[in-house]
KOLFIVEX-289540 format. One line per 3 residues: number of its first residue (from 1); their letters; for each residue x, y, z of C-alpha. Coordinates in steps of 0.05 Angstrom, whole numbers. Example, Ala and Ser with C-alpha at 12.3 -4.5 7.8 and 13.67 -1.06 7.14 Angstrom:
<recs>
1) AS) 246 -90 156 | 273 -21 143
</recs>
This chain:
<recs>
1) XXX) 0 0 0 | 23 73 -4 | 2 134 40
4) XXX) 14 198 33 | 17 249 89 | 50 317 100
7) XXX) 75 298 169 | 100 234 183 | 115 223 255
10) XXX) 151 159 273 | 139 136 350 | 87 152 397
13) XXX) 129 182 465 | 120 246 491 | 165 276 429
16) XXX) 118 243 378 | 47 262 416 | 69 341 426
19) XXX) 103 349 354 | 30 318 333 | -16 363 374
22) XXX) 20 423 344 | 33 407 271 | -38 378 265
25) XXX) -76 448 238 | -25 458 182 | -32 384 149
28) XXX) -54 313 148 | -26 273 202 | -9 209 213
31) XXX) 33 173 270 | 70 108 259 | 86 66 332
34) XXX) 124 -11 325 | 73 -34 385 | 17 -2 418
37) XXX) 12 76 423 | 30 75 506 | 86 22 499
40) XXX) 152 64 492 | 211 90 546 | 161 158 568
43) XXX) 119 120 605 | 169 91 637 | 204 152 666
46) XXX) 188 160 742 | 220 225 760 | 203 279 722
49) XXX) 211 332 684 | 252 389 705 | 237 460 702
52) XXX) 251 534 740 | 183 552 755 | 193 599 818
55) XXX) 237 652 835 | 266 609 889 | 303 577 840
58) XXX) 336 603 765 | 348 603 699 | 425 607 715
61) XXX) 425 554 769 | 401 501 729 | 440 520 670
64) XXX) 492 506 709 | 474 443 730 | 460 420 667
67) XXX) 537 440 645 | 567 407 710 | 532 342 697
70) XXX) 555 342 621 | 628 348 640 | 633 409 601
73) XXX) 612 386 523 | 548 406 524 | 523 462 464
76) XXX) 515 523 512 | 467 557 468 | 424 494 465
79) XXX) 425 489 547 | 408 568 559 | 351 559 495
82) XXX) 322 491 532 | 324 521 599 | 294 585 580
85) XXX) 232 549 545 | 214 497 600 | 161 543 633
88) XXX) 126 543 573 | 131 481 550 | 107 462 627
91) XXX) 50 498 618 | 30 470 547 | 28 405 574
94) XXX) -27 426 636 | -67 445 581 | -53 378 547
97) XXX) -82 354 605 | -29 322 647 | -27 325 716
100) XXX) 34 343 765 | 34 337 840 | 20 404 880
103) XXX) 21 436 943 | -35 465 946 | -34 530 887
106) XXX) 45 510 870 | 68 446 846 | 103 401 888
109) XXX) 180 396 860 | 225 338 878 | 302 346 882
112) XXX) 348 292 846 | 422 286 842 | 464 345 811
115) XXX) 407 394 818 | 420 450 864 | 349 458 874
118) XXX) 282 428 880 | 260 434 813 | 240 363 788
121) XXX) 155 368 771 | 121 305 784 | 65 259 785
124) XXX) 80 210 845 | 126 165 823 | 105 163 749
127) XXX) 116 226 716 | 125 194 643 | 64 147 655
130) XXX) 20 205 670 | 43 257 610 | 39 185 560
133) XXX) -42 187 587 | -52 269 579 | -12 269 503
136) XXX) -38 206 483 | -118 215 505 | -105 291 468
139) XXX) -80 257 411 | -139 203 408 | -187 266 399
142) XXX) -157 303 363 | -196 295 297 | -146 303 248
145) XXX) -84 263 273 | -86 187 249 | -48 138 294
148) XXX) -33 68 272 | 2 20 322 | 43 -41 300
151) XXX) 72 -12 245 | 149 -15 245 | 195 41 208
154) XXX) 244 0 172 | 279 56 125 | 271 122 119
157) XXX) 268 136 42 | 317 184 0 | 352 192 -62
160) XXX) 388 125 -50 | 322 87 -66 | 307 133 -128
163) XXX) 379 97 -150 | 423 145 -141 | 483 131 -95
166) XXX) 494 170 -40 | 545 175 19 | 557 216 74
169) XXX) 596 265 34 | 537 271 -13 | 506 335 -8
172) XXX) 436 357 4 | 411 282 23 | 332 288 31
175) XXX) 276 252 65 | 211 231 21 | 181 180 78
178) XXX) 186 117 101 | 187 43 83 | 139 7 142
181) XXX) 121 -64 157 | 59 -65 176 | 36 -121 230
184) XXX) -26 -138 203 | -5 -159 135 | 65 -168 149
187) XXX) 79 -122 81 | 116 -69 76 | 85 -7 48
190) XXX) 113 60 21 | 90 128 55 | 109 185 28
193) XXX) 120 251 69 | 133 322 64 | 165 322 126
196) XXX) 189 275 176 | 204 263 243 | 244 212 281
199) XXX) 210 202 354 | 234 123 362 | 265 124 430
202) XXX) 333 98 450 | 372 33 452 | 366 6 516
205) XXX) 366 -70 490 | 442 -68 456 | 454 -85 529
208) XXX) 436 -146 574 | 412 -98 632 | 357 -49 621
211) XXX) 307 2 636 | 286 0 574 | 220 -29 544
214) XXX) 238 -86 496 | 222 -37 444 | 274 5 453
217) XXX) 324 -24 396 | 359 32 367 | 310 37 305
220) XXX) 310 116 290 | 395 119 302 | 399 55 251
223) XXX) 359 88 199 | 395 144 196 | 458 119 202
226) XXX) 442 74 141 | 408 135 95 | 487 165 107
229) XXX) 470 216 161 | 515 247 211 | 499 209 283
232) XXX) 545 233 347 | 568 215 421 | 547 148 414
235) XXX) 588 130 463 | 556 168 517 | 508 114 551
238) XXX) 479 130 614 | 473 76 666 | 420 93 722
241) XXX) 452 70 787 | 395 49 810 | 357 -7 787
244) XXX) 316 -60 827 | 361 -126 833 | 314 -181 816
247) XXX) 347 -211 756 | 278 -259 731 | 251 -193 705
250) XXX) 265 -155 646 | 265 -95 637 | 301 -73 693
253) XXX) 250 -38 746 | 270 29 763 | 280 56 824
256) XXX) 271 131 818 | 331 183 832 | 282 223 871
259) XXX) 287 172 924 | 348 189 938 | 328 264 935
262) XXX) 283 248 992 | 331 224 1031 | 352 147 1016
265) XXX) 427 129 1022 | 467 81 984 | 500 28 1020
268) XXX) 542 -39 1014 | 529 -115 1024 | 557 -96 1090
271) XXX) 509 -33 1110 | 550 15 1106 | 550 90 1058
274) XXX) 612 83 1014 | 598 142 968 | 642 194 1014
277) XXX) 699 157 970 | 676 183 911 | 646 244 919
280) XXX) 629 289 967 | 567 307 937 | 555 234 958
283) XXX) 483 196 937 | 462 253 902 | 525 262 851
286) XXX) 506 261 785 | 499 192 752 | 562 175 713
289) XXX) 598 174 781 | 547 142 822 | 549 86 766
292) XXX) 618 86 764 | 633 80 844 | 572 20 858
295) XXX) 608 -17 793 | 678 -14 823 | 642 -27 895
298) XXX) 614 -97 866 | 678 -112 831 | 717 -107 899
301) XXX) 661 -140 935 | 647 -197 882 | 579 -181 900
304) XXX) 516 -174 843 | 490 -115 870 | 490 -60 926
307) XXX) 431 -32 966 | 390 31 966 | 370 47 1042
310) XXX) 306 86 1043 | 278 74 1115 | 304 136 1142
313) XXX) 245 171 1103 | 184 184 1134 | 141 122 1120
316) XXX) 82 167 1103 | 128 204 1055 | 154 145 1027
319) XXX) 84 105 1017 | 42 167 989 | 110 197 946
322) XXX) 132 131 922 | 72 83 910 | 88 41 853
325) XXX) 166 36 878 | 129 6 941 | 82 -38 909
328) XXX) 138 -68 862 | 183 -82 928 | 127 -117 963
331) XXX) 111 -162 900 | 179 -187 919 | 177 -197 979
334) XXX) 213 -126 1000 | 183 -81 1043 | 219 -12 1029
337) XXX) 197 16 1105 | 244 -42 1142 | 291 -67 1084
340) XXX) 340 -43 1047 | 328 -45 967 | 375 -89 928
343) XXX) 402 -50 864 | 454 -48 813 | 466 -8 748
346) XXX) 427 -14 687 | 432 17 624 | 374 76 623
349) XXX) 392 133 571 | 427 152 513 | 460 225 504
352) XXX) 486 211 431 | 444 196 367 | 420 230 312
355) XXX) 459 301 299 | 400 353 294 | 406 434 295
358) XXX) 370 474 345 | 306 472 303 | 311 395 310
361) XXX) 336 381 236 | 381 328 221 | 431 329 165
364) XXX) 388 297 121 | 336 346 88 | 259 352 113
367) XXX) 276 296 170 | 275 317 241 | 290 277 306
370) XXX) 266 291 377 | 272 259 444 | 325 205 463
373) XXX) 346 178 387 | 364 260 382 | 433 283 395
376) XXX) 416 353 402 | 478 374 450 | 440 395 514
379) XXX) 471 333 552 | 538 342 532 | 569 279 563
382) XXX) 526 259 617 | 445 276 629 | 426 312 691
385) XXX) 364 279 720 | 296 285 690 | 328 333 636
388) XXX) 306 287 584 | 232 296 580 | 242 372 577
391) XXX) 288 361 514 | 231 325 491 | 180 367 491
394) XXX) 225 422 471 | 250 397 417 | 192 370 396
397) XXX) 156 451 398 | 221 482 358 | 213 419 296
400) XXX) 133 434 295 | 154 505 288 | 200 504 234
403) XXX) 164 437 199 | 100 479 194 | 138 544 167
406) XXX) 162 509 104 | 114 455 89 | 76 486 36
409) XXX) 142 494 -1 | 152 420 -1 | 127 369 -56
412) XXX) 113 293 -45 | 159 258 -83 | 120 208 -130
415) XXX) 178 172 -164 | 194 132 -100 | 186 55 -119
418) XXX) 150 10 -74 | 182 -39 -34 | 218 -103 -65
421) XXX) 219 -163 -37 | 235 -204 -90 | 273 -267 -83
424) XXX) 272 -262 -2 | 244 -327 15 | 286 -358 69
427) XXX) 253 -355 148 | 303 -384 184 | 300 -408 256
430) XXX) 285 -359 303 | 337 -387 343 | 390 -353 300
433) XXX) 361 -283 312 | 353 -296 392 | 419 -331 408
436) XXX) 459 -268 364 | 416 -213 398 | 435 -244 463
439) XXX) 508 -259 441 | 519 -184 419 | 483 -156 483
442) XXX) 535 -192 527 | 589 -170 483 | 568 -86 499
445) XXX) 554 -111 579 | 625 -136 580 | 672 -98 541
448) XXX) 635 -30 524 | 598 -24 591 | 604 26 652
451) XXX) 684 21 649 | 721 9 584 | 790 -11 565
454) XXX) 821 -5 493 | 824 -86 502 | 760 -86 514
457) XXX) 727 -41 458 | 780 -74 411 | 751 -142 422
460) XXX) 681 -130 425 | 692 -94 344 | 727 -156 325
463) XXX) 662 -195 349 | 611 -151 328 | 639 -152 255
466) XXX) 628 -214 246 | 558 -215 272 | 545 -162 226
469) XXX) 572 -197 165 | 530 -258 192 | 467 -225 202
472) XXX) 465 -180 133 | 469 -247 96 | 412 -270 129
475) XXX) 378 -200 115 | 394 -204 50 | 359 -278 45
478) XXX) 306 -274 82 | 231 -255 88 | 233 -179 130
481) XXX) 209 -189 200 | 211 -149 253 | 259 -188 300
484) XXX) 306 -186 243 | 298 -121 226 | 316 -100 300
487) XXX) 376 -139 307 | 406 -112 246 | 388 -35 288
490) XXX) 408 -63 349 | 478 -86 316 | 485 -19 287
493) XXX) 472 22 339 | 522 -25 384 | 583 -6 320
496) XXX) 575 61 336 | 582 64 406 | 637 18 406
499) XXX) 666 59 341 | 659 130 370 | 683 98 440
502) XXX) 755 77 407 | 751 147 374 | 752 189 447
505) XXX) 821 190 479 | 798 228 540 | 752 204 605
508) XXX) 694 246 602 | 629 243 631 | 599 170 620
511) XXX) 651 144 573 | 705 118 626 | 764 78 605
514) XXX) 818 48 652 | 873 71 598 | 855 143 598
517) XX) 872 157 677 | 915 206 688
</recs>
């Protein structure tokens, strides 16, 4: 089949549902999600969403967080610019309809480590859950925004499929849609867009350990990186400190940083607060280096995981503040009031991917990117807590903006071909897809994890090359699936990281390797 749409948004997180809401009076709509509409990281996020909203707090003091945590490499401009527009962006979403905690005529803001200030808005323990609900219900009535679910993205479309060849030194690449499989008919049609934009989450699963819902495979990075376009600081992958030890489940639970904003301590197998080694910011340091000290803390230990200690909070406080944190612990047999909560690392967030401008454009004409497959520079290398949804949403306003300002200038491109598929006939075992998604996700837990070594990144290129070389010939035989089609994004997105990890010869925020110390 083949669609045609002026705005093509691909994912259905809180960058998606906002650029959607706004773009929607200037064009037809239509929104594109590889599962159902509420299944992606947002919901997920229990924090929050940072903001200055009073004039206890400032503009300056959180732009200086924000540069602190990043270790110095984030875009200045693009901190002061995200900063600046969070109040308004804050306030878009009330009218969305999502609801934040308050006291009563203020909200109620939650501090979390390497903020200065209380500035974290929230909804209990659920932020992301609760602004999924507001966008997505807005987006459900809004009459002239079309949503599809199970439809996966496999490749954006440019001149490359009009059979010209193009590279990344080719100038002027441009975006004309989207090649998607859908999950009903398991065909892949053609849509055809004035504009695009890239909302597809990050890549939690190139890793054994995560956060991340199992849809979280890298798609939006792969695509680009495959249609030639620039992708940076993949090798900044933030691992929350803090996840709930109970290795049955995946994903990881996790166990909000605003816990430890209220109070709760980290501690050993033994009891006892080790993070006055590390920093003297202790608990609440920013992430990299809480990661960093409960890794080397195991390693010493030969332990699988540390403890979060969070009865020294009121057990009101605790109960009413962190309900579903509660609920999860008891389901395991863990009440959070009288014991300690087992935890360990996991990966959580990505502060590289796809290179985009301050309007959100990538390098590739007419396609934007917003939310966590964006690199937009306003992490630099290392996110401060609950930063991300604002980028989101931010990101999100500045692409509707300047999407909307030049769409009538933009034709559909009619020449694009529809899919071919002839002479893929092989369906293979899906044994061979499972046991190299799970061979390549051990490969990044062991060698391109929390703490690197040019041993380490070395061997896990030699490996992943040939997984890649395996994996494309089956590609190239086969019938397109969609558990194909994310390994070959998964093993993409793991190159890159590993690639751009050999390329940094300096320790700097979450990139950390033990033959860089000075």
């Amino acid at each position: 089949m083949r669609y045609e749409v002026d705005f093509l948004i691909i994912g259905s997180g809180v960058a998606g549902l906002s650029y959607a809401l706004k773009v929607a009076p200037y064009g037809k709509v239509c929104i594109l999600t590889k599962a159902n509409a509420d299944e992606g990281s947002t919901k997920y996020a229990q924090g929050g969403i940072a903001a200055v909203m009073y004039d206890s707090d400032s503009f300056d003091n959180h732009i200086h967080d924000t540069l602190v945590a990043g270790d110095g490499i984030c875009d200045r401009d693009v901190v002061e610019m995200t900063i600046r527009e969070a109040p308004d962006r804050i306030k878009e979403l009330v009218q969305y309809g999502v609801n934040f905690d308050r006291e009563g005529d203020k909200f109620d803001l939650h501090r979390e480590g390497g903020h200065s200030e209380f500035r974290i808005l929230h909804h209990k323990d659920n932020t992301g859950e609760e602004v999924e609900r507001g966008l997505l219900q807005a987006v459900r009535e809004h009459p002239d925004i079309e949503l599809k679910e199970n439809q996966f993205a496999v490749d954006i479309i440019t001149q490359h499929h009009l059979g010209q060849r193009v590279t990344k030194q080719t100038p002027n690449i441009e975006c004309y849609g989207a090649y998607v499989l859908n999950g009903e008919t398991h065909q892949v049609d053609t849509y055809l867009a004035k504009v695009t934009l890239l909302a597809t989450g990050g890549l939690g699963n190139v890793y054994t350990t995560t956060t991340n819902p199992i849809t979280a495979t890298g798609d939006g990075i792969a695509m680009v990186h495959r249609a030639r376009g620039v992708i940076r600081d993949m090798e900044f992958a933030q691992f929350h400190p803090t996840s709930l030890y109970n290795p049955r489940e995946r994903p990881a639970f996790l166990i909000t940083e605003a816990m430890r904003g209220a109070g709760a301590v980290l501690k050993d197998t033994h009891g006892k607060e080790f993070m006055q080694k590390y920093d003297e910011r202790l608990s609440l340091a920013p992430r990299d280096i809480v990661a960093r000290a409960i890794d080397k803390e195991m390693k010493i230990s030969g332990a699988d995981h540390l403890y979060l200690d969070a009865r020294q909070i009121d057990k009101k406080h605790l109960i009413n503040g962190f309900p579903t944190i509660y609920a999860k612990c008891l389901e395991i047999g863990i009440n959070i009031t009288k014991d300690m909560i087992p935890i360990r690392p996991a990966m959580h967030y990505h502060c590289g991917g796809i290179a985009v401008d301050m309007k959100g454009e990538s390098s590739i004409h007419n396609l934007f990117a917003a939310g966590e497959c964006s690199r937009t520079g306003l992490h630099g290398g290392n996110r401060l807590a609950s930063n991300s949804l604002l980028e989101a949403v931010v990101y999100a306003h500045n692409a509707a903006q300047e999407a909307v300002s030049r769409i009538k200038d933009i034709d559909l491109c009619h020449a694009v071909p529809d899919w071919n598929s002839n002479g893929m006939v092989l369906n293979e075992e899906m044994v061979l897809i499972t046991q190299t998604k799970k061979e390549l996700q051990e490969i990044m837990s062991n060698y391109v994890g929390i703490v690197r070594s040019d041993l380490r990144l070395q061997r896990a290129m030699d490996r992943m090359n040939l997984i890649f070389r395996e994996t494309e010939d089956l590609y190239n035989r086969s019938i397109l699936s969609e558990e194909l089609s994310e390994l070959r994004n998964l093993i993409a997105c793991a190159y890159l990281i590993t690639k751009q990890a050999k390329a940094r010869r300096e320790n700097r925020g979450l990139h950390f390797s033990i033959d860089l110390i000075n």
